[in-house]
ROMARKE-948886 format. One record per atom (N, C-alpha, C): residue number from 0; residue in one letter; atom name; y, z, x. Coordinates in nm, 4 decimals, m for minus. Layout:
<atoms>
+------+------+------+----------+----------+----------+
: resi : resn : name :        v :        w :        u :
+------+------+------+----------+----------+----------+
:  NUM :    A :   CA :        Y :        Z :        X :
...
+------+------+------+----------+----------+----------+
</atoms>
This chain:
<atoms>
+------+------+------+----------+----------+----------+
: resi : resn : name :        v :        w :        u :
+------+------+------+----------+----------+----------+
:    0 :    X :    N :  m0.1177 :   0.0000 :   0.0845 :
:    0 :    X :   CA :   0.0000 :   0.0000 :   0.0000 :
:    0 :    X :    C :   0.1227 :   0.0000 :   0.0881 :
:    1 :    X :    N :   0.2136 :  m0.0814 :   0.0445 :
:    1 :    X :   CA :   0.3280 :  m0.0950 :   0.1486 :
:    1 :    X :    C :   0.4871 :  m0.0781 :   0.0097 :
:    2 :    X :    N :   0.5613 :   0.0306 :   0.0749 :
:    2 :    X :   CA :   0.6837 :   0.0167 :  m0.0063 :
:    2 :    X :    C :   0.7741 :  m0.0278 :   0.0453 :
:    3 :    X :    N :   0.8798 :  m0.1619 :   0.0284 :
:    3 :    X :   CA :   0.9873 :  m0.1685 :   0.0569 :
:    3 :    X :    C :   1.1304 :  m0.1015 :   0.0224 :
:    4 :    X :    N :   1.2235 :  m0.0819 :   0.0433 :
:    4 :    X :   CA :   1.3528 :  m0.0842 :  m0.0552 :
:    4 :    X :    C :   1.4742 :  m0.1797 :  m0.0187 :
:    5 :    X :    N :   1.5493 :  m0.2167 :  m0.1900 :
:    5 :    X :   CA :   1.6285 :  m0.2939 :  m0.1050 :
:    5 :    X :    C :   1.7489 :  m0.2163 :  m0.2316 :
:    6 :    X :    N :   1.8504 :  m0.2103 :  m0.1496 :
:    6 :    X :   CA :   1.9564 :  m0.1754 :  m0.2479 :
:    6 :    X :    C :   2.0719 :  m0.2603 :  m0.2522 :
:    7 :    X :    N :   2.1726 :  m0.2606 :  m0.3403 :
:    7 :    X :   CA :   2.2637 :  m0.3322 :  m0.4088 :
:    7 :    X :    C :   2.3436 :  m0.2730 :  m0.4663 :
:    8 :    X :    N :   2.4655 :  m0.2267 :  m0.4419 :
:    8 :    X :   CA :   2.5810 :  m0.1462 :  m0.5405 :
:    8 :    X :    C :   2.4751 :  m0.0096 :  m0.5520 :
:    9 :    X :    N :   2.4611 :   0.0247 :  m0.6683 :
:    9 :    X :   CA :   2.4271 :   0.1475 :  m0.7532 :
:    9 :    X :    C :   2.2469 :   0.1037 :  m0.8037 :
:   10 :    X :    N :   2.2407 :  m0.0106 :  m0.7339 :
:   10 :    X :   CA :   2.0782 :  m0.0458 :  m0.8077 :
:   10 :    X :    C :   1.9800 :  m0.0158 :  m0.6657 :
:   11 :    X :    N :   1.8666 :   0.0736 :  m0.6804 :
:   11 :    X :   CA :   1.7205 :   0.0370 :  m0.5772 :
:   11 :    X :    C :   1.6334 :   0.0009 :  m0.6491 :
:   12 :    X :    N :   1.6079 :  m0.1015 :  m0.5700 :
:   12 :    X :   CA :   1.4927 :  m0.2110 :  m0.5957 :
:   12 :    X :    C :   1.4199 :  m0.0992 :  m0.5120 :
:   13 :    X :    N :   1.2766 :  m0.1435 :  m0.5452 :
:   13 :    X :   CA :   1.1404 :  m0.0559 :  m0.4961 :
:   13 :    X :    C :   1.0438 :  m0.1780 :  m0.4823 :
:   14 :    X :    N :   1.0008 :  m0.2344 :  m0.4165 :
:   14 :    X :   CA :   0.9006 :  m0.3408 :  m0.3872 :
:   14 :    X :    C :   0.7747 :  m0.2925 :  m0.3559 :
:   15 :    X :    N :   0.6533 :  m0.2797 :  m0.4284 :
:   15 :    X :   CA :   0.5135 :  m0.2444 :  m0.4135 :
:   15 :    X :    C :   0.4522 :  m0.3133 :  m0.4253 :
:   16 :    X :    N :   0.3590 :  m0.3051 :  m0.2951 :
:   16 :    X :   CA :   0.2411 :  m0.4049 :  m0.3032 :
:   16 :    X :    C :   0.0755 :  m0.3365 :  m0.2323 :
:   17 :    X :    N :  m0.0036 :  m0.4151 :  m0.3010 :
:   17 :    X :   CA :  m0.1360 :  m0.3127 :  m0.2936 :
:   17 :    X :    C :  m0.1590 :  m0.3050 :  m0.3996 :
:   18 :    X :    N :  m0.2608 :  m0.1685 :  m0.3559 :
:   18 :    X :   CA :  m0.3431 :  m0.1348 :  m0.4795 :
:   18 :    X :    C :  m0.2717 :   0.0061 :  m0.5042 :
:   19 :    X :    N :  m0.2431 :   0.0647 :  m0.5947 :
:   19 :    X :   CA :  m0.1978 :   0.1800 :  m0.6817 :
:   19 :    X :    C :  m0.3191 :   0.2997 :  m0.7136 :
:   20 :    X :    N :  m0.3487 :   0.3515 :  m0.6633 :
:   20 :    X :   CA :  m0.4484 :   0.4530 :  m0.7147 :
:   20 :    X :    C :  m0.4220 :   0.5848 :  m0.6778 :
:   21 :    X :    N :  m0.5116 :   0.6915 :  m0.7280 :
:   21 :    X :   CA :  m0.5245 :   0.8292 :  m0.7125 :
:   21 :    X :    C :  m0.4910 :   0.8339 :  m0.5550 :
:   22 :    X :    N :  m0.5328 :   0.7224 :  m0.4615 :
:   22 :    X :   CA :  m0.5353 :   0.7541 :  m0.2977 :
:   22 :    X :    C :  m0.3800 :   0.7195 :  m0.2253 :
:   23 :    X :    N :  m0.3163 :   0.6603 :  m0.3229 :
:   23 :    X :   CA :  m0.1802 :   0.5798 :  m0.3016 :
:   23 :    X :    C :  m0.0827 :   0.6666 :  m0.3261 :
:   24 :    X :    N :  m0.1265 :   0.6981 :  m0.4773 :
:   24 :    X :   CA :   0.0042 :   0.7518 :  m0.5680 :
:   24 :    X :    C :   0.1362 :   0.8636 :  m0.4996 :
:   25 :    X :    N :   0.0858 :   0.9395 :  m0.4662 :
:   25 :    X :   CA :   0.1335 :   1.0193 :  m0.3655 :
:   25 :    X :    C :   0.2206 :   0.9794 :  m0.2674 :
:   26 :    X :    N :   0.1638 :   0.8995 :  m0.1760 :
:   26 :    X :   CA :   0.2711 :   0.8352 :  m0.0529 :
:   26 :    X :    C :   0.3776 :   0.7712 :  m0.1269 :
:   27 :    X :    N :   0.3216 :   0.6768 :  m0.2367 :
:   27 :    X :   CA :   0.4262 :   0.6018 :  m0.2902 :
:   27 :    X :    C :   0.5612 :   0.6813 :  m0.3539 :
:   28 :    X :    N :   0.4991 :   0.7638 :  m0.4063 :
:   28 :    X :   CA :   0.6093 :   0.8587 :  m0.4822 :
:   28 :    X :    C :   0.7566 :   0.9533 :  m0.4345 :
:   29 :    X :    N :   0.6202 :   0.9881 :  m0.3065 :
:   29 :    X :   CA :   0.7098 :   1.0851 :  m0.2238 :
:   29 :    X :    C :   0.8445 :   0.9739 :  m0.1496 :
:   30 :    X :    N :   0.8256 :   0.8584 :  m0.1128 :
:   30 :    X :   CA :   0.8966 :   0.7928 :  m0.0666 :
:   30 :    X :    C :   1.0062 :   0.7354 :  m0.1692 :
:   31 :    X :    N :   0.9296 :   0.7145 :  m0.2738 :
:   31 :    X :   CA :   1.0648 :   0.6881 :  m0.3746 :
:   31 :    X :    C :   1.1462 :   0.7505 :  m0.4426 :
:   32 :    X :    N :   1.0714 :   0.9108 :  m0.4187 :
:   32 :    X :   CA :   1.1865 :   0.9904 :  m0.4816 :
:   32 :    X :    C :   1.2502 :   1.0618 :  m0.3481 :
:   33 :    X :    N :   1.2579 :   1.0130 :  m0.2177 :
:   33 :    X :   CA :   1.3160 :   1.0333 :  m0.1368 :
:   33 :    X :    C :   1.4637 :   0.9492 :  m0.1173 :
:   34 :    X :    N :   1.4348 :   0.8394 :  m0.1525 :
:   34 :    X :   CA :   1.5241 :   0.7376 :  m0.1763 :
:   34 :    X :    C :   1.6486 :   0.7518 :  m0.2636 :
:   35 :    X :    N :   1.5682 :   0.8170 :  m0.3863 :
:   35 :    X :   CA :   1.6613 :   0.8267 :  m0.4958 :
:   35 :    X :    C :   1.7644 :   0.9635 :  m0.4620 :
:   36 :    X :    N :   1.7098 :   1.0202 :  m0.3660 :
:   36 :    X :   CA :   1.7721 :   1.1857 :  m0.4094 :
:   36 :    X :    C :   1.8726 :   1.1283 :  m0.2864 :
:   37 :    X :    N :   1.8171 :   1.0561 :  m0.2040 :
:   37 :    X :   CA :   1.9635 :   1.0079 :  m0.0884 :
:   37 :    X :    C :   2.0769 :   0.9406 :  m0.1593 :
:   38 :    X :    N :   2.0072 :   0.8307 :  m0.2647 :
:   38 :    X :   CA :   2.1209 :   0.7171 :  m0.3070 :
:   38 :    X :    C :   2.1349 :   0.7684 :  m0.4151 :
:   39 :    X :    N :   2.1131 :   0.8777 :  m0.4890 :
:   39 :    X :   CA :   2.1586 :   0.8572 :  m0.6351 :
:   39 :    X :    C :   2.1242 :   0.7501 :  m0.7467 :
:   40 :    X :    N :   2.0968 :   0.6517 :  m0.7049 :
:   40 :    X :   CA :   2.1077 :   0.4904 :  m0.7921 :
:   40 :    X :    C :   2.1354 :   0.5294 :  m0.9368 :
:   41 :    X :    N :   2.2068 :   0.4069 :  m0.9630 :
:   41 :    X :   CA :   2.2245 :   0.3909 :  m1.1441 :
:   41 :    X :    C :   2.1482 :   0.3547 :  m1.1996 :
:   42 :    X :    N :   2.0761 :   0.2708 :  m1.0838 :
:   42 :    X :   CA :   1.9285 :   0.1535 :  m1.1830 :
:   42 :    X :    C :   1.8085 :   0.2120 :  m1.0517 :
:   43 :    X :    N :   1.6678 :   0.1596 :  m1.1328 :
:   43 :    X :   CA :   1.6114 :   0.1544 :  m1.0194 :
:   43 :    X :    C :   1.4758 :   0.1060 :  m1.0862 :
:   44 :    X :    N :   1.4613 :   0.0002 :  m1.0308 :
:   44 :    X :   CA :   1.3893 :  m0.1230 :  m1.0250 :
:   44 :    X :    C :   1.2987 :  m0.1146 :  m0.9299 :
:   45 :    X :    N :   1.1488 :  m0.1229 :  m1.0029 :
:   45 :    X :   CA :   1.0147 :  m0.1287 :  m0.9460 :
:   45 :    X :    C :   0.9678 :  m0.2616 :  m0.9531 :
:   46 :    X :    N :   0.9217 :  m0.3328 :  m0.8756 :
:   46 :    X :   CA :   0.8747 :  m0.4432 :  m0.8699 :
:   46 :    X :    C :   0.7690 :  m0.4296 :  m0.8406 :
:   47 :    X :    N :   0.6602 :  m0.5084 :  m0.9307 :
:   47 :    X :   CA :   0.5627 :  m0.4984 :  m0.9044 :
:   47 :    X :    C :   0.4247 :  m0.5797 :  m0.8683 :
:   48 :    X :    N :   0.5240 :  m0.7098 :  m0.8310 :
:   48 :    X :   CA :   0.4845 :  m0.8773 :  m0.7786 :
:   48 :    X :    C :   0.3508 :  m0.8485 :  m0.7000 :
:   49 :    X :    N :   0.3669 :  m0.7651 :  m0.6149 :
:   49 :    X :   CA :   0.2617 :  m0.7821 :  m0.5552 :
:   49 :    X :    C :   0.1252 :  m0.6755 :  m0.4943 :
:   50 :    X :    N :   0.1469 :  m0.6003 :  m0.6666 :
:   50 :    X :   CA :   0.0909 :  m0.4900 :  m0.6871 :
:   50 :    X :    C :  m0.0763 :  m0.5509 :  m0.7355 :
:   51 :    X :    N :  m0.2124 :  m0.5952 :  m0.6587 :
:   51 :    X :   CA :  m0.3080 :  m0.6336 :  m0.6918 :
:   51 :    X :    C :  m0.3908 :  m0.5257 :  m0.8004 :
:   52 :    X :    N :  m0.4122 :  m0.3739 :  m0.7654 :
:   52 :    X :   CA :  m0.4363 :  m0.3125 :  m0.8273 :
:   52 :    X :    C :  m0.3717 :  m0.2348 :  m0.8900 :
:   53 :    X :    N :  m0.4370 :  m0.1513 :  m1.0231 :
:   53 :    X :   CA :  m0.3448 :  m0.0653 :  m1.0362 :
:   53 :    X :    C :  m0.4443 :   0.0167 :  m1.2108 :
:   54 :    X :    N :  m0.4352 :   0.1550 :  m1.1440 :
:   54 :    X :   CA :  m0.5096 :   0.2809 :  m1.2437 :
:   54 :    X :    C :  m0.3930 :   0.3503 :  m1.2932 :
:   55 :    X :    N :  m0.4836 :   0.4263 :  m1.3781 :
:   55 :    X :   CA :  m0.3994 :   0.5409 :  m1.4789 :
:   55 :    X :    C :  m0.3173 :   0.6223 :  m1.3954 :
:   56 :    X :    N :  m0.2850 :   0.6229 :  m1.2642 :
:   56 :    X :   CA :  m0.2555 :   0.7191 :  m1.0837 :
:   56 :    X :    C :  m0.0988 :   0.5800 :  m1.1455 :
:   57 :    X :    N :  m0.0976 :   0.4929 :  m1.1815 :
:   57 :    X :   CA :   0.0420 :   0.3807 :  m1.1475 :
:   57 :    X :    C :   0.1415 :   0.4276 :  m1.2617 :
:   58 :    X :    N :   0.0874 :   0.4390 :  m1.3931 :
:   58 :    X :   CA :   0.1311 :   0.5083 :  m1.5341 :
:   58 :    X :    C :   0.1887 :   0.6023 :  m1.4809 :
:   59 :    X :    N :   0.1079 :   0.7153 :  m1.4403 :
:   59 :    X :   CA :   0.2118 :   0.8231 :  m1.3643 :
:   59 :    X :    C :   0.3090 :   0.8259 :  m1.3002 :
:   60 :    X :    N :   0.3289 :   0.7082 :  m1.1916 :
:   60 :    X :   CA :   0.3981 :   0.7192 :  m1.0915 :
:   60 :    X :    C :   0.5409 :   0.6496 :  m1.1710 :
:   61 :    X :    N :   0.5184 :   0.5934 :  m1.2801 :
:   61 :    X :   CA :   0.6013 :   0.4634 :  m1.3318 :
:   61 :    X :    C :   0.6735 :   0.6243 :  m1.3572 :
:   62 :    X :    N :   0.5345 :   0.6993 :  m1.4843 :
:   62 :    X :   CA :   0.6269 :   0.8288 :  m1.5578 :
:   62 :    X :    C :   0.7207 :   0.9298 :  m1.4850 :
:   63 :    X :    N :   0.6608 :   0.9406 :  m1.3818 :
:   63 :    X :   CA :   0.7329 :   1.0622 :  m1.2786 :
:   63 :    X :    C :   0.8877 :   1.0370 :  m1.2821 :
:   64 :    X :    N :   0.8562 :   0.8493 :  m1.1936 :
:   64 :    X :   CA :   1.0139 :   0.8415 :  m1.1855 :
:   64 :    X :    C :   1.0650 :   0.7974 :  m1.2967 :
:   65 :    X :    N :   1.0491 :   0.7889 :  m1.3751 :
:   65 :    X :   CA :   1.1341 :   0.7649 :  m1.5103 :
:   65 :    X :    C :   1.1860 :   0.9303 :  m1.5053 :
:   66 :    X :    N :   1.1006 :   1.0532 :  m1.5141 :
:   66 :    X :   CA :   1.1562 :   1.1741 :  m1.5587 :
:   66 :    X :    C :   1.2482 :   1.2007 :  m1.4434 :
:   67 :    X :    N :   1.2072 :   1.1754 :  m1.2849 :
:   67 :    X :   CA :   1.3053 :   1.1740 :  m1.2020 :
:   67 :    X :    C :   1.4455 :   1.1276 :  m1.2223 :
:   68 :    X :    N :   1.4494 :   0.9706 :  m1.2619 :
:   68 :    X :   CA :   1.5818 :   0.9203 :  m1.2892 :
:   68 :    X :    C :   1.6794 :   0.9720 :  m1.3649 :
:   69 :    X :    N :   1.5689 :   1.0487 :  m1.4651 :
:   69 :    X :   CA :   1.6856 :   1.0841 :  m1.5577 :
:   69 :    X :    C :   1.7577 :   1.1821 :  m1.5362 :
:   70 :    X :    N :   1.7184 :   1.2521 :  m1.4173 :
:   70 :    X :   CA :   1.8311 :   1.3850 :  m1.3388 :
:   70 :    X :    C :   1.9347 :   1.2875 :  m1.3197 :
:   71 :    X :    N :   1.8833 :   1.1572 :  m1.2406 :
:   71 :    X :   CA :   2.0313 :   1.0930 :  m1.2017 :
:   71 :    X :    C :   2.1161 :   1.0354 :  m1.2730 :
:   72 :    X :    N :   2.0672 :   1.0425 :  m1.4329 :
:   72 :    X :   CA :   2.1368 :   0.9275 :  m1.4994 :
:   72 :    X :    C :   2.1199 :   0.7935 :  m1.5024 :
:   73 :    X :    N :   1.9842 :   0.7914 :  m1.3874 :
:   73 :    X :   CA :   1.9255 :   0.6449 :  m1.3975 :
:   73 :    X :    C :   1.8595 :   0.5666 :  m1.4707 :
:   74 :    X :    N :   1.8728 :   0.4515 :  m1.5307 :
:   74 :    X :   CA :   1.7856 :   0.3411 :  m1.5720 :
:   74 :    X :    C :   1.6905 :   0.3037 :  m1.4979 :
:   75 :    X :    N :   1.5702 :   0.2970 :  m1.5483 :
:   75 :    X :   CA :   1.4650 :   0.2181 :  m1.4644 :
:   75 :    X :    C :   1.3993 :   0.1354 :  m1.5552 :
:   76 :    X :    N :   1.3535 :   0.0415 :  m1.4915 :
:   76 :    X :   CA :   1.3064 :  m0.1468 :  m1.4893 :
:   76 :    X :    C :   1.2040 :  m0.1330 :  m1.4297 :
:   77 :    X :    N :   1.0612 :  m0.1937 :  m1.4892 :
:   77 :    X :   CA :   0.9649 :  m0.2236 :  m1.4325 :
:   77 :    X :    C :   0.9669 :  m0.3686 :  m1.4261 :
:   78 :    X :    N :   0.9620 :  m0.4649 :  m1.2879 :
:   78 :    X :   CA :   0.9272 :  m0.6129 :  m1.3743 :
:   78 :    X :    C :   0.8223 :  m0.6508 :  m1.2549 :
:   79 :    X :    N :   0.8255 :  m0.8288 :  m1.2835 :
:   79 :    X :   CA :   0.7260 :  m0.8551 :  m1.1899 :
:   79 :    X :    C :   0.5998 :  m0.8325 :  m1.1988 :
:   80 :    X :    N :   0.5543 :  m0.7473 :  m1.3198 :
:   80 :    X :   CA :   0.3997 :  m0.7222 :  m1.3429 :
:   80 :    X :    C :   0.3097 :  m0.8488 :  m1.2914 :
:   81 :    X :    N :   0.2282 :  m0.8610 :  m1.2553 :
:   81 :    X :   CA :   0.0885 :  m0.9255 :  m1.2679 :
:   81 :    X :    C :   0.0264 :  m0.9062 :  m1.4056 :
:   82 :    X :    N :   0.0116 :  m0.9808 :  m1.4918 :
:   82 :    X :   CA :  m0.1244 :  m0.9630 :  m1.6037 :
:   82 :    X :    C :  m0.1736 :  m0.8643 :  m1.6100 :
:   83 :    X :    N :  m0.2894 :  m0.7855 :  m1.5274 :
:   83 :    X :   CA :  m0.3468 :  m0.6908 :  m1.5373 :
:   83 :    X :    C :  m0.2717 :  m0.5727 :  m1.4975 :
:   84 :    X :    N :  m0.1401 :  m0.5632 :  m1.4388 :
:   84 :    X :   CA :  m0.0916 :  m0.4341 :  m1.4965 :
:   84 :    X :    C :   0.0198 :  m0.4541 :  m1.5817 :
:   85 :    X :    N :   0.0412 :  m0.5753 :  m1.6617 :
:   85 :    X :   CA :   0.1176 :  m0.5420 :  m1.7428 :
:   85 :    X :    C :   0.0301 :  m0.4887 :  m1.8812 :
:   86 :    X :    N :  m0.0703 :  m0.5234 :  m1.8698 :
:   86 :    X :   CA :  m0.1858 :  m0.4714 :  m2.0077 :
:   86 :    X :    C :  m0.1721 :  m0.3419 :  m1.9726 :
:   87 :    X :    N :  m0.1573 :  m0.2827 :  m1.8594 :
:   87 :    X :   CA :  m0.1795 :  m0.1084 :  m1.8684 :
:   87 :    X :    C :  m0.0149 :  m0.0618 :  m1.8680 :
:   88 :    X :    N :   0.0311 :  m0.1488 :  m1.8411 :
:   88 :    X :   CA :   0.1928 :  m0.0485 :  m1.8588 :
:   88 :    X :    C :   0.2261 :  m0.0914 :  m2.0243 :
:   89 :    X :    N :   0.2058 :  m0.2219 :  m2.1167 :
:   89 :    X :   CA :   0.1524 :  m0.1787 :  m2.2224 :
:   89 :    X :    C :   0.1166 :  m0.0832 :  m2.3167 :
:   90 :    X :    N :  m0.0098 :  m0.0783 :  m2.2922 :
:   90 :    X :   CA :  m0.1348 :   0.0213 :  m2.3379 :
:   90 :    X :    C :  m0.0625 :   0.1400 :  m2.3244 :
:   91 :    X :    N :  m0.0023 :   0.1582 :  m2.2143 :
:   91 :    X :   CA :   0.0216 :   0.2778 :  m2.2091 :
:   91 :    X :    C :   0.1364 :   0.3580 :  m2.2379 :
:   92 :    X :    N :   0.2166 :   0.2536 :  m2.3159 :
:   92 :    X :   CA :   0.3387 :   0.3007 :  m2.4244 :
:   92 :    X :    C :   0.5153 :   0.2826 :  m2.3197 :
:   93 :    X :    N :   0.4752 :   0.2866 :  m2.2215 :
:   93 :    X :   CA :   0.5833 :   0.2894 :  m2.1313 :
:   93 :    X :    C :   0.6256 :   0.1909 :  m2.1416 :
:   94 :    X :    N :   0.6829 :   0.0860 :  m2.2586 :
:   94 :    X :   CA :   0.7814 :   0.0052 :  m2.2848 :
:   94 :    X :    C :   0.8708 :  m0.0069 :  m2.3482 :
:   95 :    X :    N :   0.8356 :   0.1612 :  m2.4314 :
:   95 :    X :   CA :   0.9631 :   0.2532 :  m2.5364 :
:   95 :    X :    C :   0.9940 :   0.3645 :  m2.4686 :
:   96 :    X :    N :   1.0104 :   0.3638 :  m2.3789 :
:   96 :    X :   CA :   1.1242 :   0.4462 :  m2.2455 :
:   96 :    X :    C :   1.1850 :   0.3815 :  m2.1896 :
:   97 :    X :    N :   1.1011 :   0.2718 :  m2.1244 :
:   97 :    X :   CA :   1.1873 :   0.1900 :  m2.0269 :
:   97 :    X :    C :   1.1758 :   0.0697 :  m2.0023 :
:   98 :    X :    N :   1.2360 :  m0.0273 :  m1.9196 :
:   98 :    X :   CA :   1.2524 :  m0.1350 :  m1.9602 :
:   98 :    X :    C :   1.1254 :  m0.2419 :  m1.8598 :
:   99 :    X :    N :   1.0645 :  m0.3113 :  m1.9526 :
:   99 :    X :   CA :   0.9039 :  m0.3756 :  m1.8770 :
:   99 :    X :    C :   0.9798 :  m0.4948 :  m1.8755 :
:  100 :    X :    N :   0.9571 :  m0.5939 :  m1.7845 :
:  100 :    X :   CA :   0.9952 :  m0.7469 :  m1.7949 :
:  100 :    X :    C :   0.8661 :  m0.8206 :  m1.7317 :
:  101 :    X :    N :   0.8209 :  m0.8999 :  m1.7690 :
:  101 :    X :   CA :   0.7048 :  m0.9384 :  m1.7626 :
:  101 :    X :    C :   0.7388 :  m1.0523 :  m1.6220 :
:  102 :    X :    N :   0.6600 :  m1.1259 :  m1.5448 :
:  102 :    X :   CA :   0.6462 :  m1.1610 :  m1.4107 :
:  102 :    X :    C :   0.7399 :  m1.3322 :  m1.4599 :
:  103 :    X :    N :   0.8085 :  m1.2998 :  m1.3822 :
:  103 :    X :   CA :   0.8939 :  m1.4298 :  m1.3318 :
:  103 :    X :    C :   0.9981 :  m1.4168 :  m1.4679 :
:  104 :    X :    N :   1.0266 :  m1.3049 :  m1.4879 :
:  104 :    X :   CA :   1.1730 :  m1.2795 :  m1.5868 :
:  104 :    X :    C :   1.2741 :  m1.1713 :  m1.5624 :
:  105 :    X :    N :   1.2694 :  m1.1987 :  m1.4187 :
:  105 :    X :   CA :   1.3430 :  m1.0861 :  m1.3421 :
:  105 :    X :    C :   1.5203 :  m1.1932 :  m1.3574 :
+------+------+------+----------+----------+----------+
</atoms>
């Protein structure tokens, strides 16, 4: 699993790629809510282009920082899904919190 960041004004982008699981979730998290507590952001945008896998461990991580952001007042954007995790970010209701954009409607 590899995280990028790229920022812009008041927006972090979060670029993930890999697989997402119980063995991931963790590194990934800790790094992005490291990010946020430095920059504050207004937005913060997960991309998830080149996320191959991804378990009920990705739902969480989506949920965490959603509850994170909202200390900051942040919006968060999931886009870029692949197919198979947009069926689980779906399924899993997290598209009446926050905002899903499906792959190549960024």
């Amino acid at each position: 699993m590899q995280v990028l960041f790229r920022t812009d004004g008041d927006t972090l982008t979060v670029f993930l790629s890999g697989d997402i699981d119980h063995h991931t979730s963790k590194e990934i998290r800790e790094a992005i809510d490291g990010e946020m507590q430095r920059l504050m952001p207004k937005e913060l945008i997960l991309d998830f282009h080149n996320v191959h896998f991804m378990d009920s461990s990705g739902v969480g991580l989506v949920m965490g920082r959603y509850k994170t952001a909202q200390v900051y007042g942040c919006r968060v954007c999931v886009c870029e899904m692949p197919k198979n995790v947009e069926k689980i970010m779906t399924m899993s209701g997290l598209g009446k919190i926050i905002t899903l954009k499906k792959e190549g409607t960024v």
